[in-house]
N, C-alpha and C positions, 0 to 999 in steps of 0.2 A: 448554418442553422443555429439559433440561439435560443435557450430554452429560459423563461421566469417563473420561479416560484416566489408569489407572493404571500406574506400570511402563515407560511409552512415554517414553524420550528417546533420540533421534536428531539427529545434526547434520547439518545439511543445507549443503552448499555452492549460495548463491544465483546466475544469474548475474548480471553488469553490469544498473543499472535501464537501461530505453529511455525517456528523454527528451527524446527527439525525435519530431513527427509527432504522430497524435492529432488532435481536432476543435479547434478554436477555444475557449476558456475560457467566450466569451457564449454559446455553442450549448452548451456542455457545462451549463452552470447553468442557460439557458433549461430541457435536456432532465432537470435532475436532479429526482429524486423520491423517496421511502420506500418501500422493502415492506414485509411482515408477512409474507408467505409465503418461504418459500426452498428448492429443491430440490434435495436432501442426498445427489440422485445425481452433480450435478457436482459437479467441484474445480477446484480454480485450477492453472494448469502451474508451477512454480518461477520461470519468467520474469514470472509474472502477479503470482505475491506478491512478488519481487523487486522490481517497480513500484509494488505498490502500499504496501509497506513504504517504499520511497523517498521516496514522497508523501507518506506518512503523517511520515514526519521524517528525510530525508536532509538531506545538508550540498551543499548546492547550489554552494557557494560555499567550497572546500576551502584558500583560500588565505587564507580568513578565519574559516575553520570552520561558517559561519551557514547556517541549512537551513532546509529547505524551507515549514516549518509553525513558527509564532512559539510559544513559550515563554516563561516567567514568568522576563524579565531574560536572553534569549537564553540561559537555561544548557542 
């Protein structure tokens, strides 16, 4: 299933990620799994993609620039 939005840009001011708190890293990967299904009535709150945009490649480390998820030669 392939979804198009045409026409739709909106800027969205995110808040601050929360990177504090959370389960334990080995409990989080014990617990992690795939779906195939996804149910297209919920959505994420701004704070949730805020987070999860973070993890996906924030700069963890702002006084060296270097984030969260490694890249080809840190760029």
């Amino acid at each position: 299933m392939a979804f198009l939005f045409v026409g739709i840009s909106q800027n969205i001011t995110l808040p601050k990620a929360n990177v504090k708190g959370g389960m334990p890293i080995m409990e989080a990967l014990s617990k992690r799994q795939s779906l195939r299904n996804f149910d297209e009535s919920k959505n994420l709150s701004n704070q949730q993609l805020s987070d999860l945009l973070w993890a996906a490649n924030g700069i963890n480390r702002p006084e060296s620039g270097r984030k969260t998820a490694p890249s080809a030669v840190n760029w």
